[in-house]
N, CA, C and O atoms as a printed pandas DataFrame, in Angstrom:
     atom_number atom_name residue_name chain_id  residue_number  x_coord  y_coord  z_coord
0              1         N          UNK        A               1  113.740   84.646  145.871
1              2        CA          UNK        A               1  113.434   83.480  145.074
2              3         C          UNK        A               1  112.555   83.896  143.896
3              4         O          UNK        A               1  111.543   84.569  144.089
4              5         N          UNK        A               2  112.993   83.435  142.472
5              6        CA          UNK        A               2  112.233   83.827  141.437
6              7         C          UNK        A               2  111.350   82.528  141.454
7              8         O          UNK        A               2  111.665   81.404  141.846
8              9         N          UNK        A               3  109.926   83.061  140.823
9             10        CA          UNK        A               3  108.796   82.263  141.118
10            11         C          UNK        A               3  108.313   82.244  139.728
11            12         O          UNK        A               3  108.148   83.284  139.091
12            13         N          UNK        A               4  108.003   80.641  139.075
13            14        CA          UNK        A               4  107.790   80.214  137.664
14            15         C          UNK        A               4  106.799   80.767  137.058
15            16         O          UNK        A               4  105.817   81.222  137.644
16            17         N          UNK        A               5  106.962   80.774  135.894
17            18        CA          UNK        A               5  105.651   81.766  135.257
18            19         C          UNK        A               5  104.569   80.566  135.248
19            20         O          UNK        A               5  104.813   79.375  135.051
20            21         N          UNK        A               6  103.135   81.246  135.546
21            22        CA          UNK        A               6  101.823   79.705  135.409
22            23         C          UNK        A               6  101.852   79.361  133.895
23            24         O          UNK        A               6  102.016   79.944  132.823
24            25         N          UNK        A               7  101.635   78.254  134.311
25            26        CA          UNK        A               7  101.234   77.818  132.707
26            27         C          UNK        A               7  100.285   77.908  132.515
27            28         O          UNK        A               7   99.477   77.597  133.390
28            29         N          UNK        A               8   99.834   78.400  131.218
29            30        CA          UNK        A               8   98.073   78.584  131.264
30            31         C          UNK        A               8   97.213   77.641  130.948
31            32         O          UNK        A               8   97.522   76.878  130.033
32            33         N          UNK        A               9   95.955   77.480  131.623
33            34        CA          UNK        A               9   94.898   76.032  131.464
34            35         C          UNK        A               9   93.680   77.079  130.402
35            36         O          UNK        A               9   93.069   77.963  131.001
36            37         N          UNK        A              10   93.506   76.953  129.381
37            38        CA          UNK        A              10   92.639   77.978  128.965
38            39         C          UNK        A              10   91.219   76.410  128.365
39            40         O          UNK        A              10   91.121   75.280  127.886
40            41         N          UNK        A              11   90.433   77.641  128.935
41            42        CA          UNK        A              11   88.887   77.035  129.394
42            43         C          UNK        A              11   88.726   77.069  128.290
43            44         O          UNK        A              11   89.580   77.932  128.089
44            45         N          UNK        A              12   88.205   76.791  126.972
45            46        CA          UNK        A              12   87.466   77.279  125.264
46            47         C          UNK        A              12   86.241   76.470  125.622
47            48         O          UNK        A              12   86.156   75.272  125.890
48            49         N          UNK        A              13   85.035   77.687  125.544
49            50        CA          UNK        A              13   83.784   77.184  124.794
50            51         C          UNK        A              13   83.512   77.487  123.623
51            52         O          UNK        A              13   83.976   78.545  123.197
52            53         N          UNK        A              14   82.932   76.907  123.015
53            54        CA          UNK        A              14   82.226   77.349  121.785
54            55         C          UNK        A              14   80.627   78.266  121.654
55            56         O          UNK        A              14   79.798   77.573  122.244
56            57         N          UNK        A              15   80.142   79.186  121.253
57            58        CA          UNK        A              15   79.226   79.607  121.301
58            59         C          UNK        A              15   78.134   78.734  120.290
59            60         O          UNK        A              15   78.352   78.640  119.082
60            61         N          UNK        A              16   77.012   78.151  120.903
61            62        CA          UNK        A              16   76.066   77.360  120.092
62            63         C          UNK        A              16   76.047   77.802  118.809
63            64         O          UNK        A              16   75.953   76.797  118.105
64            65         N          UNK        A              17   76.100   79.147  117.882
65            66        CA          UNK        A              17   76.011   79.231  116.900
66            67         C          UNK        A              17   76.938   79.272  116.003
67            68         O          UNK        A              17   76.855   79.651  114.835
68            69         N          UNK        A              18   78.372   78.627  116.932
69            70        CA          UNK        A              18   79.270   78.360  115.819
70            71         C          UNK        A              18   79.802   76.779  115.825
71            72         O          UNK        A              18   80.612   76.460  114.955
72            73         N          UNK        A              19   79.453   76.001  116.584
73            74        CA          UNK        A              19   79.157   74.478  116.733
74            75         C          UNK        A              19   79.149   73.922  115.612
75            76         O          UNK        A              19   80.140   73.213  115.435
76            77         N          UNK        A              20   78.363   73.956  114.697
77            78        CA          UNK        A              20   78.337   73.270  113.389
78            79         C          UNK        A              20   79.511   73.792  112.680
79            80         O          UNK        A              20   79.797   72.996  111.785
80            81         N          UNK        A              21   80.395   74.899  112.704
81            82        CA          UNK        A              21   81.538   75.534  112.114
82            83         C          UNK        A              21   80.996   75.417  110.432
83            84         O          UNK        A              21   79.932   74.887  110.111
84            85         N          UNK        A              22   81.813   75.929  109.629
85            86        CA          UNK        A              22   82.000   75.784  108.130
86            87         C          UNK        A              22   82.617   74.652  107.348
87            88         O          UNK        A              22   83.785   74.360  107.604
88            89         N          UNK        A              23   81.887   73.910  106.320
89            90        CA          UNK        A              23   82.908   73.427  105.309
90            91         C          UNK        A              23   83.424   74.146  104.479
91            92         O          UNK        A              23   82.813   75.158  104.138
92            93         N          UNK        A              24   84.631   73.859  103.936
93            94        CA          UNK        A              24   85.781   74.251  103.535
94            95         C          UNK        A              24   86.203   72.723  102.437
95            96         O          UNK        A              24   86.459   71.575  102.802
96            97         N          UNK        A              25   86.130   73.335  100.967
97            98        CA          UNK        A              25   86.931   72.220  100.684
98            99         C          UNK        A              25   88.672   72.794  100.390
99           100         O          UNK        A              25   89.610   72.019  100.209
100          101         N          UNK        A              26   88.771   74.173  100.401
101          102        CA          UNK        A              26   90.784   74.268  100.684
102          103         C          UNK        A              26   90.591   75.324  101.478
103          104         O          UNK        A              26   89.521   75.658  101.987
104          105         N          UNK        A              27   91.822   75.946  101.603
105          106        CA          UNK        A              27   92.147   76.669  102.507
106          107         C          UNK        A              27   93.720   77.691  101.497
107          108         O          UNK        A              27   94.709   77.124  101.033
108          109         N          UNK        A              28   93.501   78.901  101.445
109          110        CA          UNK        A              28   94.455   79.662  100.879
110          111         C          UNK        A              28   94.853   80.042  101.955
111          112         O          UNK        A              28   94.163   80.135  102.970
112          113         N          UNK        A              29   96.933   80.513  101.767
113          114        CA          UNK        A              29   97.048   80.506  103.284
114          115         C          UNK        A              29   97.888   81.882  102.312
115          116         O          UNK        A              29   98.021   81.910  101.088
116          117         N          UNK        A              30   98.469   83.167  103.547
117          118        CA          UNK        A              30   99.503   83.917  102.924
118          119         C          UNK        A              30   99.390   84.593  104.160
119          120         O          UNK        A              30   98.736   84.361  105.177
120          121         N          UNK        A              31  100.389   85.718  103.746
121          122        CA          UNK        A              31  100.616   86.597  105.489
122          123         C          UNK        A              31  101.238   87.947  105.180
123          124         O          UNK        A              31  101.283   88.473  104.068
124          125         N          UNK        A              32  101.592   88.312  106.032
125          126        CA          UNK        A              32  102.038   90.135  106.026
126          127         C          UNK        A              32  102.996   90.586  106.791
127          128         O          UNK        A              32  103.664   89.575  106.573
128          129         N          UNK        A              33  103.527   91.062  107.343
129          130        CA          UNK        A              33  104.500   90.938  107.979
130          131         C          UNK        A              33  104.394   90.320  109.469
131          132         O          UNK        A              33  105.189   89.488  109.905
132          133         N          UNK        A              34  102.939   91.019  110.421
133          134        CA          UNK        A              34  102.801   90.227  111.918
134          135         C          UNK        A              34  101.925   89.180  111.562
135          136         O          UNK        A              34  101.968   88.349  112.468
136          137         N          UNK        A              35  101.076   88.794  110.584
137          138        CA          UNK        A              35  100.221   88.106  110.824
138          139         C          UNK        A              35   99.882   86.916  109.612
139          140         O          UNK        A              35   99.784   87.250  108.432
140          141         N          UNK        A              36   99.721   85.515  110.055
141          142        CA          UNK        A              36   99.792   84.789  108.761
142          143         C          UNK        A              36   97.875   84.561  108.730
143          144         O          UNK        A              36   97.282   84.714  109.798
144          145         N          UNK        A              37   97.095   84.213  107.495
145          146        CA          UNK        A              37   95.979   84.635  107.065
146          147         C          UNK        A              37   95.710   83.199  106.714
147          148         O          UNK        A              37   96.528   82.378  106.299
148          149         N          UNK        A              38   94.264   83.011  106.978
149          150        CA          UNK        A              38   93.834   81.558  106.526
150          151         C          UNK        A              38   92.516   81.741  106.058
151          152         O          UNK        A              38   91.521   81.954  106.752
152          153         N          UNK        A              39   92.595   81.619  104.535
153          154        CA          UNK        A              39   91.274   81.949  104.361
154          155         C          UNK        A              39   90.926   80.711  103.696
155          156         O          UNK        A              39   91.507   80.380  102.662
156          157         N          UNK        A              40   89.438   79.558  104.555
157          158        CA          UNK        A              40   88.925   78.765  104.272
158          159         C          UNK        A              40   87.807   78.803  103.315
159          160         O          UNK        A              40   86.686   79.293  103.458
160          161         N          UNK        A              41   88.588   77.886  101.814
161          162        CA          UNK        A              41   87.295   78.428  100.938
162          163         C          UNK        A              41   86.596   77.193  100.499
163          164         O          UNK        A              41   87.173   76.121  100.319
164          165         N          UNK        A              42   84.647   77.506  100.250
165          166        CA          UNK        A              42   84.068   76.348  100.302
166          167         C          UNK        A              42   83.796   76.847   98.852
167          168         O          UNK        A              42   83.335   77.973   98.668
168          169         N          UNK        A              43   84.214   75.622   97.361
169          170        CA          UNK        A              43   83.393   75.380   95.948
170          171         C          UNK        A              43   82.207   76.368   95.876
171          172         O          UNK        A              43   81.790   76.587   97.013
172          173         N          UNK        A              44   81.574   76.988   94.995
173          174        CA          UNK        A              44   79.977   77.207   94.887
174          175         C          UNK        A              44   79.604   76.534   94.004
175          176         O          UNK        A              44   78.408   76.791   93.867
176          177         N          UNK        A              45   80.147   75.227   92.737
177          178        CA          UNK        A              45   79.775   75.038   92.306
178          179         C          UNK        A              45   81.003   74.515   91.126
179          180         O          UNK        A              45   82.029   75.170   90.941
180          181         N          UNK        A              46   80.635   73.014   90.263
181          182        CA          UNK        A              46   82.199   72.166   90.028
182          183         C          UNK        A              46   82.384   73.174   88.888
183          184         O          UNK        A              46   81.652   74.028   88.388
184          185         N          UNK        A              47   83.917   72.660   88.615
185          186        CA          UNK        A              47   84.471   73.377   87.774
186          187         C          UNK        A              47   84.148   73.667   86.384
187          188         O          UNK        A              47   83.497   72.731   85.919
188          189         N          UNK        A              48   84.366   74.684   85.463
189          190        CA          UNK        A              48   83.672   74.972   84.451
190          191         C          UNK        A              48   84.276   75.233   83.537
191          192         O          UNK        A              48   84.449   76.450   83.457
192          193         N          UNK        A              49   84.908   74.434   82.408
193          194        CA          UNK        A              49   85.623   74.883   81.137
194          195         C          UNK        A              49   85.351   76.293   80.733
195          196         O          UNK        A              49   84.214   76.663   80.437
196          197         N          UNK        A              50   86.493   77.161   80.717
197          198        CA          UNK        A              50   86.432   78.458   80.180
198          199         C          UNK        A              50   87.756   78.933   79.360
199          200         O          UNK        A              50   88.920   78.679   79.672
200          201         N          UNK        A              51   87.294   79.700   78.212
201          202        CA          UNK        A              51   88.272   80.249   77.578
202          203         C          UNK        A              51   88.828   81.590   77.878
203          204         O          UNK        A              51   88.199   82.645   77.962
204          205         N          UNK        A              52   90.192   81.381   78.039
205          206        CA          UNK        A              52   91.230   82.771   78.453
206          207         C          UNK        A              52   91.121   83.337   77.715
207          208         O          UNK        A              52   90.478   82.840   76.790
208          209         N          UNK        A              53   91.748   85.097   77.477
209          210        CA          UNK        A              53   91.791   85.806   76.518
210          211         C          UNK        A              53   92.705   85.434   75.628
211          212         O          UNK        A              53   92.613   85.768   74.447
212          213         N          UNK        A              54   93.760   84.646   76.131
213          214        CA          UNK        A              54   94.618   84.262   74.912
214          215         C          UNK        A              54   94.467   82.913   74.035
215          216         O          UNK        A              54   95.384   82.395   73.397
216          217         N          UNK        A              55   93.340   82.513   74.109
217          218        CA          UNK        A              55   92.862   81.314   73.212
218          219         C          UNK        A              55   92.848   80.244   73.929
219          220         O          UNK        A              55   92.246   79.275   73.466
220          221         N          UNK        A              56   93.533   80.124   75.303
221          222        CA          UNK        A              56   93.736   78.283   75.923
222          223         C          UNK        A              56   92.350   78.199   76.978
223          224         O          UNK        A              56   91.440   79.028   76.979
224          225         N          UNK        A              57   92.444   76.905   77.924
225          226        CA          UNK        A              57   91.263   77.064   78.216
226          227         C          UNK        A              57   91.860   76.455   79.183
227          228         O          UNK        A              57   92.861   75.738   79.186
228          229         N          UNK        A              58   90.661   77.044   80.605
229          230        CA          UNK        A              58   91.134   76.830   81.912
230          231         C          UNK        A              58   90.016   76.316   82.553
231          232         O          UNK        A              58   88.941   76.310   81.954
232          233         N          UNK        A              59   90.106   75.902   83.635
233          234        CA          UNK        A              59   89.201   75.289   84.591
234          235         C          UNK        A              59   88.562   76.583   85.816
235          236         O          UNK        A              59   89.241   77.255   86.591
236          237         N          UNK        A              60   87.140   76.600   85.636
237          238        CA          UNK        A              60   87.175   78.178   86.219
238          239         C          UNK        A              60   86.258   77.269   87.577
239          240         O          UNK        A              60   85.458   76.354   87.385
240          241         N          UNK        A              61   86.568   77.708   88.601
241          242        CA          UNK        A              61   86.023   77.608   89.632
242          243         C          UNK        A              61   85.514   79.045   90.777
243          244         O          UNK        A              61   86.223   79.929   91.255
244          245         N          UNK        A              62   84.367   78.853   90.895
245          246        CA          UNK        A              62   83.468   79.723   91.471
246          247         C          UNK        A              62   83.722   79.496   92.827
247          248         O          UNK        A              62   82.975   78.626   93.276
248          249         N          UNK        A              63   84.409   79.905   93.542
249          250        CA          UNK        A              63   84.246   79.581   95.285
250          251         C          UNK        A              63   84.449   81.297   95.796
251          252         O          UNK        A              63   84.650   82.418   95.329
252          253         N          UNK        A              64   84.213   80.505   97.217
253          254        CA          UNK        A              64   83.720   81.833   98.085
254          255         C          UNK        A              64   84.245   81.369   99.209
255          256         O          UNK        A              64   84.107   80.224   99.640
256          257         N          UNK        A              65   85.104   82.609   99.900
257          258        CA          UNK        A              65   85.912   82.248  101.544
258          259         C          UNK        A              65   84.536   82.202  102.506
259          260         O          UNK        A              65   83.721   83.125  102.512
260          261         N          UNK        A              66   84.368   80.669  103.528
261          262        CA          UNK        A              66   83.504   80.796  104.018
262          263         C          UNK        A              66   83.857   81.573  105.519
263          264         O          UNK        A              66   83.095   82.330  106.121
264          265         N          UNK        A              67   85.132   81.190  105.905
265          266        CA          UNK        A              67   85.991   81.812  107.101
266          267         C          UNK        A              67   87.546   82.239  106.779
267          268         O          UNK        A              67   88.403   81.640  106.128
268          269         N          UNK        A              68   87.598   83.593  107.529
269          270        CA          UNK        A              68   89.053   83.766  107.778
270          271         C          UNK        A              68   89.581   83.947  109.110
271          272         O          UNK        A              68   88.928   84.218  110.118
272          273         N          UNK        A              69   90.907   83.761  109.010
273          274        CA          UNK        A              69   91.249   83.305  110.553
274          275         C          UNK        A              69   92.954   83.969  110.315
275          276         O          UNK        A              69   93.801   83.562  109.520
276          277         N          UNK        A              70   93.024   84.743  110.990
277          278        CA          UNK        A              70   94.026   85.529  111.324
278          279         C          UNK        A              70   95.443   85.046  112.496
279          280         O          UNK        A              70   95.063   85.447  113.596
280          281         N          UNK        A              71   96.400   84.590  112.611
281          282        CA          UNK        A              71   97.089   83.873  113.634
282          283         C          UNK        A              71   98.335   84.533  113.035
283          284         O          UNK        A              71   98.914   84.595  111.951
284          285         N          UNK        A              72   98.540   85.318  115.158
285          286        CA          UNK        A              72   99.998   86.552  115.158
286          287         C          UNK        A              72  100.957   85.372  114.560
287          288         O          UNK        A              72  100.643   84.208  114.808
288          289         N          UNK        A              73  102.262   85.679  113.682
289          290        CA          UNK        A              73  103.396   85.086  113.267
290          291         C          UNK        A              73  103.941   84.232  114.397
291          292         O          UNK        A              73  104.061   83.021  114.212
292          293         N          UNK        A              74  104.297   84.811  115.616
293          294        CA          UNK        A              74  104.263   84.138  116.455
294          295         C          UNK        A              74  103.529   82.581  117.219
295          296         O          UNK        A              74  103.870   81.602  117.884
296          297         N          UNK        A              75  102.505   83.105  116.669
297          298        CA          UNK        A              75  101.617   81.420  116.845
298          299         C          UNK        A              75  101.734   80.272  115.589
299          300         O          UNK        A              75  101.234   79.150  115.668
300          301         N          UNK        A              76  102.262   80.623  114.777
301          302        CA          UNK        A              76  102.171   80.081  113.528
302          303         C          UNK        A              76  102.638   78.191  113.950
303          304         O          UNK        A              76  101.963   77.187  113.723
304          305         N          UNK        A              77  103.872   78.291  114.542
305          306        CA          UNK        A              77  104.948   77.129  114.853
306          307         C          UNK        A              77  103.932   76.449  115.440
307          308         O          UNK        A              77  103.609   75.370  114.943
308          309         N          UNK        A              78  102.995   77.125  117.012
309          310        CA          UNK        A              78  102.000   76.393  117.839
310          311         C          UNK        A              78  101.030   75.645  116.713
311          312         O          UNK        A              78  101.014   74.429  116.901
312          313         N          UNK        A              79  100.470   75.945  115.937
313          314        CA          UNK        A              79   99.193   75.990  115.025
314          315         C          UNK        A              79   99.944   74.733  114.406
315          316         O          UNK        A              79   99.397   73.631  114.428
316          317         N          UNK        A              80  101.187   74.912  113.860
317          318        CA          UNK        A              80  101.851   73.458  112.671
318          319         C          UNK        A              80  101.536   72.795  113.613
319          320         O          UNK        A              80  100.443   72.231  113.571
320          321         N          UNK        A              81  102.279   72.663  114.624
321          322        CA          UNK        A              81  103.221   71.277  115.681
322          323         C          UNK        A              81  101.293   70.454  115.872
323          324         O          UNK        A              81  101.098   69.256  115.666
324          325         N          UNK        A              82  100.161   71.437  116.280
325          326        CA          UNK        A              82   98.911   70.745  116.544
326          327         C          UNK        A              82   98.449   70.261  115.169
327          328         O          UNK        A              82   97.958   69.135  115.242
328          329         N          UNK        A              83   98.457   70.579  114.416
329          330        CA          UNK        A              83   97.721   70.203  113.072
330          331         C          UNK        A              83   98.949   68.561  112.927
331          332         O          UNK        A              83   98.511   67.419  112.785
332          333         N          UNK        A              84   99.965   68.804  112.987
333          334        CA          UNK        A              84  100.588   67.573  113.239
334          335         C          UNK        A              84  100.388   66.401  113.952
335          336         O          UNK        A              84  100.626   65.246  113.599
336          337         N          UNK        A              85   99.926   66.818  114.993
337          338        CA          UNK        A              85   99.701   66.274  116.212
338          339         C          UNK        A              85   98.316   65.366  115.813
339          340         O          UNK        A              85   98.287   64.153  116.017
340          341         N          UNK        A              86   97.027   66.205  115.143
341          342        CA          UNK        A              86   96.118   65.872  115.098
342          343         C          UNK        A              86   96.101   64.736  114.212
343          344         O          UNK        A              86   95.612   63.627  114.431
344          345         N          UNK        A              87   96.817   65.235  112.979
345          346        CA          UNK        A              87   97.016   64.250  111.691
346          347         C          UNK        A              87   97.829   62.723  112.049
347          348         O          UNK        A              87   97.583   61.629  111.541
348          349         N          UNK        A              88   98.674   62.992  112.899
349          350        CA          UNK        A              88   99.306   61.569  113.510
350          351         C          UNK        A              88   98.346   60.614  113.976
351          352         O          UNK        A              88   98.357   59.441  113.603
352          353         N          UNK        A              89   97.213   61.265  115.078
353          354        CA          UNK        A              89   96.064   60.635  115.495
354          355         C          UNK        A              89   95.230   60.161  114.519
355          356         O          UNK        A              89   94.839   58.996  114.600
356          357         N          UNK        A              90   94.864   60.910  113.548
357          358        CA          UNK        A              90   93.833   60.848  112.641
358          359         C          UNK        A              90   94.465   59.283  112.020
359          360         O          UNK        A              90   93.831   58.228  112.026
360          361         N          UNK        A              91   95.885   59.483  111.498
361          362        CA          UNK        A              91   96.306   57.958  110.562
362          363         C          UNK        A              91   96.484   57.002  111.761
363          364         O          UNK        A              91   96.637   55.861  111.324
364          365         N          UNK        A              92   96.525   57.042  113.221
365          366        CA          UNK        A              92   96.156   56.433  114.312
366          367         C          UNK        A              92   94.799   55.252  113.879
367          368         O          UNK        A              92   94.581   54.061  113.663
368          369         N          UNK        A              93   94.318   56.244  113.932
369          370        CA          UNK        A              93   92.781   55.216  113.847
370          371         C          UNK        A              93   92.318   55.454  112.612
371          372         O          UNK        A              93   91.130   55.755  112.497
372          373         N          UNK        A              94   93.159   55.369  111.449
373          374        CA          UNK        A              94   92.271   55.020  110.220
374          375         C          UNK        A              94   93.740   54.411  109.315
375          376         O          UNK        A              94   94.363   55.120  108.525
376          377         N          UNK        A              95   93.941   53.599  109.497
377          378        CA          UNK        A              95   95.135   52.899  109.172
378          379         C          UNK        A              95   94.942   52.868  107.677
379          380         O          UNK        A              95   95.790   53.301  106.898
380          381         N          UNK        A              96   93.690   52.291  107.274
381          382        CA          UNK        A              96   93.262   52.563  105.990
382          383         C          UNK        A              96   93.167   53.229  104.915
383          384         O          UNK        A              96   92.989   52.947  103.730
384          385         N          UNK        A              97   93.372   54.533  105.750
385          386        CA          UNK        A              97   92.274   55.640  105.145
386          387         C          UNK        A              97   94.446   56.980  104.757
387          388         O          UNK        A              97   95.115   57.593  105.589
388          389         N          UNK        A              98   94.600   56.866  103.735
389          390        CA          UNK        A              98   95.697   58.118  103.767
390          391         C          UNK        A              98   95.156   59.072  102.892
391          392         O          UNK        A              98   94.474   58.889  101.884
392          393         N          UNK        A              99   95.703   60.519  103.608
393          394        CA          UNK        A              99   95.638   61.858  102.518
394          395         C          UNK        A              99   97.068   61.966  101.372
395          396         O          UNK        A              99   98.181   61.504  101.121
396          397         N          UNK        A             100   96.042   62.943  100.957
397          398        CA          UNK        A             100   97.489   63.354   99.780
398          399         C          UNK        A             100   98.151   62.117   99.037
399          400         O          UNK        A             100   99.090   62.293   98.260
């Protein structure tokens, strides 16, 4: 008799000194061949009219990655389907309130 693989119950604590986590106002995402890359970046400060070398003028923003977060290709699908999941809840209880 073949016997089912367990499903796993995984315990997550958080360590007290990462509890408060980082703000982030975006998030740059890109990847490599095993691994897709999330690097959460927080403003240092609003945007700042600047001139290009070729005469036009751009919006220069100063930010800094406060976290990066690494997730095998393989997890990628798990990671959407929850961020989905979460966002369904989120317009759940804020009927009011839409992104984007």
């Amino acid at each position: 008799m073949t016997e089912k693989p367990l499903t796993p119950a995984f315990n997550i604590t958080v360590p007290p000194e990462k509890l408060e986590g980082h703000y982030a106002d975006f998030a740059s995402v890109w990847h490599n061949n095993e691994t897709f890359i999330l690097d959460f970046v927080s403003m240092s400060r609003p945007a700042q009219p600047t001139r290009t070398e070729e005469g036009g003028q751009v919006a220069r923003i100063d930010a800094q990655v406060v976290t990066r977060v690494r997730i095998p290709a393989a997890q990628v699908w798990e990671v959407m389907k929850a961020l989905q999941a979460q966002l369904g809840q989120w317009e759940l209880e804020n009927p009011d309130r839409k992104l984007g």
